[in-house]
C-alpha positions in Angstrom: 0.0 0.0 0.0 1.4 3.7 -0.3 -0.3 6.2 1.9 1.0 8.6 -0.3 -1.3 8.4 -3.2 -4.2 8.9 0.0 -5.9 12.2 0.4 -7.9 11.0 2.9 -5.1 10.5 5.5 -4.5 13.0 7.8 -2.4 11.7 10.8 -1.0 7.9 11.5 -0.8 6.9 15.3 1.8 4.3 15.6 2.6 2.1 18.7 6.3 1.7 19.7 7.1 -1.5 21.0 7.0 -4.4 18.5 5.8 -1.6 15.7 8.3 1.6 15.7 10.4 0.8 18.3 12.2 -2.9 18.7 13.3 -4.3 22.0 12.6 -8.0 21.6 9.9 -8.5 24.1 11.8 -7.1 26.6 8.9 -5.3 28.5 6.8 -8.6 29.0 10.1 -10.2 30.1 10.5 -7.6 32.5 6.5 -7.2 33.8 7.1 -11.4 34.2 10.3 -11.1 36.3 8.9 -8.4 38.4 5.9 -10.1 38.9 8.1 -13.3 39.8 10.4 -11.4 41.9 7.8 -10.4 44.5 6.3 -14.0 44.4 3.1 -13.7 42.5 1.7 -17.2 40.9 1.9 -16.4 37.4 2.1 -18.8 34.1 4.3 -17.7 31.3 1.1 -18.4 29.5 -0.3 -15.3 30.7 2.0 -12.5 29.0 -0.1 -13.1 25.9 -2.9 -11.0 27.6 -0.5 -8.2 28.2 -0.4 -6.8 24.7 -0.2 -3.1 23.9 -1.4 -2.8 27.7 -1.0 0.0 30.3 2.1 -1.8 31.6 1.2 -0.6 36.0 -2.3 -1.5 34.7 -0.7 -5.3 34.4 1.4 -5.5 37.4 -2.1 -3.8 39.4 -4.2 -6.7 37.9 -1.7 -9.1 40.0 -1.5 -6.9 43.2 -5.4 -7.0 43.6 -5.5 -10.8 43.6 -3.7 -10.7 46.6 -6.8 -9.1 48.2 -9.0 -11.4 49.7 -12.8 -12.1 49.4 -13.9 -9.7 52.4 -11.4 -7.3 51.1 -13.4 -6.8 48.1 -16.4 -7.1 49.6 -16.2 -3.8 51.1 -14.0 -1.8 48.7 -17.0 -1.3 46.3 -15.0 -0.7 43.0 -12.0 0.9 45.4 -9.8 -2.1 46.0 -6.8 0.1 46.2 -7.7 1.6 49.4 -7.2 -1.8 50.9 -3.9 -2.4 49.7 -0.6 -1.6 50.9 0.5 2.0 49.5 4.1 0.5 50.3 3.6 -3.4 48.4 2.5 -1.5 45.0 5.2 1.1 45.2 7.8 -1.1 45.8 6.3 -3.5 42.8 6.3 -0.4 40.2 10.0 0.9 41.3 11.4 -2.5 40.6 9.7 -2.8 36.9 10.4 0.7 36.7 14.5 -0.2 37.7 14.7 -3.7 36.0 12.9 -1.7 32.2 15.6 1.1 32.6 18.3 -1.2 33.0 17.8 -3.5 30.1 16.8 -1.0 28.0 19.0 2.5 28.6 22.3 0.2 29.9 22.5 -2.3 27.4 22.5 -2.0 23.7 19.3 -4.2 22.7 17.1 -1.1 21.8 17.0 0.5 18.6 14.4 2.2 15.4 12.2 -1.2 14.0 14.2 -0.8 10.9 17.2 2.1 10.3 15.3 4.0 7.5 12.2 4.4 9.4 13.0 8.2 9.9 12.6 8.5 6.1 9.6 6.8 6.0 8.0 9.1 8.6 9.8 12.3 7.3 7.9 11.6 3.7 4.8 11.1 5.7 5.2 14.3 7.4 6.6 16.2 3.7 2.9 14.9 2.3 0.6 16.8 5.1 0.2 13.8 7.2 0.5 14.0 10.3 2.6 11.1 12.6 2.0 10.5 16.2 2.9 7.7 19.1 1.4 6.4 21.3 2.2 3.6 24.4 1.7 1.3 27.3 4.8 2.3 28.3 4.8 4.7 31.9 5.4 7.9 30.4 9.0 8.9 31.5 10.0 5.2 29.7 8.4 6.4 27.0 10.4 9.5 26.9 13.5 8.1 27.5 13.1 6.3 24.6 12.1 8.7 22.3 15.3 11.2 23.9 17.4 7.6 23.2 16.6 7.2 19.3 16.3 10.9 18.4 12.8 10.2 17.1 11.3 13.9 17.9 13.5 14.2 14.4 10.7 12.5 12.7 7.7 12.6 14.4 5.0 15.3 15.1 3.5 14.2 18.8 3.1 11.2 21.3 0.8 10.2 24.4 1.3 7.8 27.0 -1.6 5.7 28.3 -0.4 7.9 31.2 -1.9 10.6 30.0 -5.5 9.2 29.7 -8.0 7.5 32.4 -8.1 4.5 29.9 -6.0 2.8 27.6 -6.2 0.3 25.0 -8.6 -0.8 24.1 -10.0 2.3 24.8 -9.5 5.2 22.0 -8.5 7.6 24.3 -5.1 8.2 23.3 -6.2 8.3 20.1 -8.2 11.4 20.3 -5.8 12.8 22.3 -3.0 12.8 19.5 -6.0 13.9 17.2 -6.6 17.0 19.4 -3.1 17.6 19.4 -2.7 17.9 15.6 -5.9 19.2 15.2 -7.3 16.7 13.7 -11.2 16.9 13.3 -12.7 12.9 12.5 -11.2 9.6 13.5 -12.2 8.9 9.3 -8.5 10.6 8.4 -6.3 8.6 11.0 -4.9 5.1 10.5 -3.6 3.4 13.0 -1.1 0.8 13.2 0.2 -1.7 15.9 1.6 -5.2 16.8 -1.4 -6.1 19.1 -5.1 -7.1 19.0 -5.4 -4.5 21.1 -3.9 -1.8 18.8 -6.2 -3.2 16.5 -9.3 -2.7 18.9 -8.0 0.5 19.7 -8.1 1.9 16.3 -11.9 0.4 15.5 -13.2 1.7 18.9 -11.7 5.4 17.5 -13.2 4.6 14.3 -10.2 5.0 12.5 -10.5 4.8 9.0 -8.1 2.1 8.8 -6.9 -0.1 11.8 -3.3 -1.9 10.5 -1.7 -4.7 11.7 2.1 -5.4 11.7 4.2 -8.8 12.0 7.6 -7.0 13.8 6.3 -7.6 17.4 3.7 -9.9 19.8 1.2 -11.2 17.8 0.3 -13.7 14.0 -1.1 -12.6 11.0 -3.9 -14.8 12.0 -4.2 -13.0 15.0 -4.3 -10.0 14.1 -6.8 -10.5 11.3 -9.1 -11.9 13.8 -8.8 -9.0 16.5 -10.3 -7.1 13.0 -7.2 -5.5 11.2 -8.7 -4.2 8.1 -4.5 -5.1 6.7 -1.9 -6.6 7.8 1.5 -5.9 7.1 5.0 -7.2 7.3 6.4 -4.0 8.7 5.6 -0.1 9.1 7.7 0.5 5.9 5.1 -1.1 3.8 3.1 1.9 4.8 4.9 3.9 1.7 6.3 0.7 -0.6 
């Protein structure tokens, strides 16, 4: 597909991990040792329902299982008002530590493929718009972006920080459209690694919802979460 020869296309919302950005998995490796690490009962098995997530929304899912029946009883939707402040701090710093550490002290991070700055860049040169967006905390996600120069070649980025609710949700979505201005979900494609990329472009009702095989998930996968297309990389986008 080119994009190019699209009027239509005002802004493309790409995810990092798996999609722009390629760190071989390393965040579900990391949410699983952390998890390990403070003795959770976790299968391996499990990771697969972690895709494009709010990564503290993962290690919180975990955390409230160690709340009893009573417990939940009572908290009425509030569950974290029963749990130790301390327990869940201590559980984000170490994912928080262990993430940094593999990713900013060690050389296994780097752009999905080395041209991808011209491929944005010629998205940008044609009026459209590109933006990022995360499960990543949002100072991770910085980080990165400070790490691989990428404000060179991109327009604007969102955390799933910086809404009330993620993926699925289309939240971050909109935000990057309000950010460039952007007036209907009909001119913004978005593209991910994960079903729930997927779902989070068809809940925005993004004109296209796009599918790529560099990260987490099949073609078959993906094509059943409801990818409209899916591609082998982000630099089919243009081919």
């Amino acid at each position: 597909m080119n994009l190019l020869k699209n009027n239509r296309i005002k802004m493309v919302v790409f995810d990092m991990a798996g999609t722009t950005v390629e760190e071989g998995g390393l965040v579900y490796k990391t949410l699983y040792n952390t998890l390990k690490s403070f003795n959770y009962d976790i299968d391996k098995k499990e990771i697969k329902s972690w895709h494009g997530l709010n990564k503290y929304h993962v290690l919180d899912r975990y955390i409230l299982k160690e709340l009893d029946a009573k417990q939940c009883k009572q908290c009425k939707g509030n569950c974290f008002k029963y749990t130790s402040n301390k327990k869940k701090h201590d559980v984000y710093k170490t994912f928080e530590s262990k993430l940094t550490s593999e990713y900013f002290h060690t050389d296994k991070l780097s752009l999905i493929d080395d041209n991808l700055p011209d491929m944005m860049n010629k998205l940008r040169e044609n009026n459209i718009k590109v933006g990022l967006n995360t499960g990543y905390p949002k100072d991770i996600q910085q980080s990165i972006i400070d790490k691989l120069n990428m404000e060179e070649f991109i327009d604007s980025y969102v955390s799933s920080q910086d809404v009330e609710h993620a993926r699925p949700y289309p939240f971050m979505i909109y935000k990057l459209m309000e950010m460039n201005k952007i007036a209907s979900p009909s001119h913004v494609i978005k593209v991910g690694d994960t079903s729930n990329d997927i779902l989070e472009g068809l809940n925005a009702g993004c004109y296209k919802s796009i599918g790529v095989l560099t990260g987490a998930e099949t073609r078959e996968e993906l094509y059943e979460s409801g990818a409209n297309i899916v591609l082998d990389s982000v630099m089919d986008l243009i081919s």
